[in-house]
Structure formats: C-alpha cells, structure tokens
TORDREN-265628 format. One record per residue (C-alpha): residue number from 1; residue in one letter; chain; x, z, y. Coordinates in nm, 4 decimals. Last residue first. Layout:
N
[NUM, 'A', 'A', [X, Z, Y]],
...
***
This chain:
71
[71, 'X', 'A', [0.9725, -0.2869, 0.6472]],
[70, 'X', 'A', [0.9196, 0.1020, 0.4897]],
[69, 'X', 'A', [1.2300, 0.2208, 0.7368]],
[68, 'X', 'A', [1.0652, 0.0841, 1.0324]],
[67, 'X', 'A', [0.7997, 0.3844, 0.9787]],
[66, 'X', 'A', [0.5161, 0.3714, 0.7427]],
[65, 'X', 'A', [0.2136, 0.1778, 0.5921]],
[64, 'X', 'A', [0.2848, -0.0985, 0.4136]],
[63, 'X', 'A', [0.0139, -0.3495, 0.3177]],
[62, 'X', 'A', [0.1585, -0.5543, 0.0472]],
[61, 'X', 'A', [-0.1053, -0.8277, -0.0410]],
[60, 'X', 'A', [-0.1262, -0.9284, -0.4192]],
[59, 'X', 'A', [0.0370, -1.1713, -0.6073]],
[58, 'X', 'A', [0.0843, -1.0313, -0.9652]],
[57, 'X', 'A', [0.4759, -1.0774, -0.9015]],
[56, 'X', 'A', [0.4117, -0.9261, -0.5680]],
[55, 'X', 'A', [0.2706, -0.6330, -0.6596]],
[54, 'X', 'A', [0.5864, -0.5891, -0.9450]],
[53, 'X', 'A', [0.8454, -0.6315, -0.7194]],
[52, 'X', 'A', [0.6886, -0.4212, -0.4253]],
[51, 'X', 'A', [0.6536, -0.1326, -0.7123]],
[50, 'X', 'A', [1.0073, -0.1776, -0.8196]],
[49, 'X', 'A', [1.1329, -0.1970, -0.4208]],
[48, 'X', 'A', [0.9267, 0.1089, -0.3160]],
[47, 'X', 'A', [1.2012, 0.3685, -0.4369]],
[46, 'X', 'A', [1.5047, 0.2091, -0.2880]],
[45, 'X', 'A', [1.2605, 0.1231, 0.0724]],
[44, 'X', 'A', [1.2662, 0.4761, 0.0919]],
[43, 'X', 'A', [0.9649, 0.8241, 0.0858]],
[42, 'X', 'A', [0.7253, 0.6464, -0.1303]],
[41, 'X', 'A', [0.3787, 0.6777, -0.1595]],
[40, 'X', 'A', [0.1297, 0.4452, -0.3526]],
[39, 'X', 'A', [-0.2313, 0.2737, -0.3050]],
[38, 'X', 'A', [-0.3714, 0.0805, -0.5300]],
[37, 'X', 'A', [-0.6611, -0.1640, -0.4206]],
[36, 'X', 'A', [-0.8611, -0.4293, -0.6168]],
[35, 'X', 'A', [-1.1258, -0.6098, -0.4104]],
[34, 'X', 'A', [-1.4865, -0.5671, -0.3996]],
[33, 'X', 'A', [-1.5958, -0.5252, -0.0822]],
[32, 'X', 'A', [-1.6505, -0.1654, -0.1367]],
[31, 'X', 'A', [-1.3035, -0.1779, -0.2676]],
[30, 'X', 'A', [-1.1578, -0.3416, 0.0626]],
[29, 'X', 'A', [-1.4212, -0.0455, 0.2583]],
[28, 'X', 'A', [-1.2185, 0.2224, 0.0796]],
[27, 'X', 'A', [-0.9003, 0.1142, 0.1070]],
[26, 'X', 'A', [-0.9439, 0.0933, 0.4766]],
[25, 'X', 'A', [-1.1115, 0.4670, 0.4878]],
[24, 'X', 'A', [-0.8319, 0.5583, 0.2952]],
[23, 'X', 'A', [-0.4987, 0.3968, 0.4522]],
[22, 'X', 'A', [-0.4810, 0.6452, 0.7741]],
[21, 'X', 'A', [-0.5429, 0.9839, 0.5635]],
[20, 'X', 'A', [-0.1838, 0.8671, 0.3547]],
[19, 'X', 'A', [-0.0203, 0.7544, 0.6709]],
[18, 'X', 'A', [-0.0962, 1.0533, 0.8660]],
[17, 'X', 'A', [0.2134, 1.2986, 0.7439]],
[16, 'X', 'A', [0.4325, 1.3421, 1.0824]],
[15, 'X', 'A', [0.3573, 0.9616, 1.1362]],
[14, 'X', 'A', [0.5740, 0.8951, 0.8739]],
[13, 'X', 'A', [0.5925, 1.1588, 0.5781]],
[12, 'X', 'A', [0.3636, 1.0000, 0.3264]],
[11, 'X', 'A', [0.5270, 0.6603, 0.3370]],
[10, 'X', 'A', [0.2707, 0.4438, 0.2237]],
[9, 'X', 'A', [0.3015, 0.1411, 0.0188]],
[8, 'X', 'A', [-0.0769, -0.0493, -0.0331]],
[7, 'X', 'A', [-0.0631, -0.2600, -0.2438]],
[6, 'X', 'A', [-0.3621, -0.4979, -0.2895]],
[5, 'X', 'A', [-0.5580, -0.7543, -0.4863]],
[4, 'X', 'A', [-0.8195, -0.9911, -0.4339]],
[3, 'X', 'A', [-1.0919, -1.0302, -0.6931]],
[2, 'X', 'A', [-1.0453, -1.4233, -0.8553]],
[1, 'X', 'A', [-1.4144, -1.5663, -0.9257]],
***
C-alpha cells in the first residue's frame, strides 16, 4: 500500500504570520491518517521552486499556503 505524500509550502509572513499555525492542525490529522507530510517556509516563489521541483518529482500534493505571490 502506497502512503500519500505532501508539501506543504508556507509563506510564514502572509496572513501577517498565520500560515505556519493555519497548516498544523491539517498536517496533523493527514499524518494521523497516515500520510507523509513536510511542511516548509519560504518567503518567494525563487526559493520554493527547488523544493516544488523535488515534491513533485516524488509526486506528492503541493499544498501552498500564502499570498498570490506563493501561486
């Protein structure tokens, strides 16, 4: 049985510093159900684009988690 994976990219200054509060009770209850989860902060799209890369080369879900700037 495959465990589903995902990334969650959070931009820990949008929402005047709520993303990173915002994505633990979810990532919480996806691990409880057994899926992988990592969850990582970035503050531009430059900086999340090797993690995004890699996450999606292992196929997991991106969840981001930020302004207009993290789409």
């Amino acid at each position: 049985m495959s465990t589903r994976a995902f990334t969650f990219l959070v931009n820990p200054l949008s929402g005047g510093g709520a993303g990173p509060a915002a994505v633990e009770p979810v990532a919480s209850q996806l691990r409880a159900a057994g899926a992988s989860v990592d969850v990582l902060t970035s503050t531009s799209p430059e900086a999340a684009a090797v993690p995004t890369a890699t996450a999606l080369s292992r196929g997991e879900v991106i969840v981001s988690v930020g302004g207009d700037g993290m789409l």
